[in-house]
C-alpha positions, 0 to 999 in steps of 0.5 A: 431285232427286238427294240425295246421301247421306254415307258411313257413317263409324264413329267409335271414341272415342279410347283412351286413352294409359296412364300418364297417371295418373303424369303427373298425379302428378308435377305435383301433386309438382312444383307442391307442391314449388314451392308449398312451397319459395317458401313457405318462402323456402329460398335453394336455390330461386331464382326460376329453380328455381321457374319450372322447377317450375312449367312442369314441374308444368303440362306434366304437367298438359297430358299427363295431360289429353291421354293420358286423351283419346288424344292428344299435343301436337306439343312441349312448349313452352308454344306447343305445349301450349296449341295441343293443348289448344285442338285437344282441348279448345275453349274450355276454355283461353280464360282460361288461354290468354295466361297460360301463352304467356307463360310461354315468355318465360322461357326460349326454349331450342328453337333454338340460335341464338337461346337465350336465357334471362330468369329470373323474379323472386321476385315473379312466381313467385306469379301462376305458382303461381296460374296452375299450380293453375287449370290443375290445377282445369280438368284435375280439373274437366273433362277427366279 
């Protein structure tokens, strides 16, 4: 009987990509200055401001979690992010997953074309809020 024998593949862990402490840093700065300012109720902040603080908090999030495991996502749409998590980290997104995709229909600004912007109102900026300290909870619990 001829078995066939598999070739010896060596295996290195992925390095990881420095900085990735900072990206980690600067969402917990863009998710307190969310949190803060719709506490707060300052007019400066709309509900659009708010968005953007939460999307940016949670890319950072994404980053820091994909650099301390030596990757990159292919963009950073929310498509993009969730996909290189899901490649990274199976299952880890499952219950995050569908939230987070639908934060991309605020804003589709990747094509000209077809641009076009719909801001959140004040009254979905909690649930974003929520949504940004379960992911920052995931990457802290298990993926730093």
């Amino acid at each position: 009987m001829n078995q066939s024998k598999m070739p010896q593949v060596d295996l290195q862990p992925m390095q990881e990509i420095a900085g990735w402490e900072e990206f980690f840093q600067d969402g917990e700065a863009y998710l307190k200055t969310a949190a803060g300012a719709h506490k707060r109720r300052k007019e400066i902040f709309t509900a659009e401001i708010l968005y953007n603080l939460v999307a940016m908090a949670i890319e950072k999030f994404v980053m820091a979690a994909l650099m301390r495991h030596g990757a990159m996502p292919y963009n950073h749409t929310m498509v993009d992010l969730v996909e290189a998590m899901e490649q990274n980290f199976p299952d880890a997104m499952k219950e995050l997953r569908e939230p987070l995709l639908e934060l991309d229909k605020y804003q589709e600004i990747c094509d000209l074309d077809t641009y076009t912007i719909k801001p959140p109102t004040m009254g979905e900026i909690p649930s974003m809020l929520g949504l940004a300290e379960q992911l920052k909870s995931l990457v802290v619990r298990e993926l730093l």
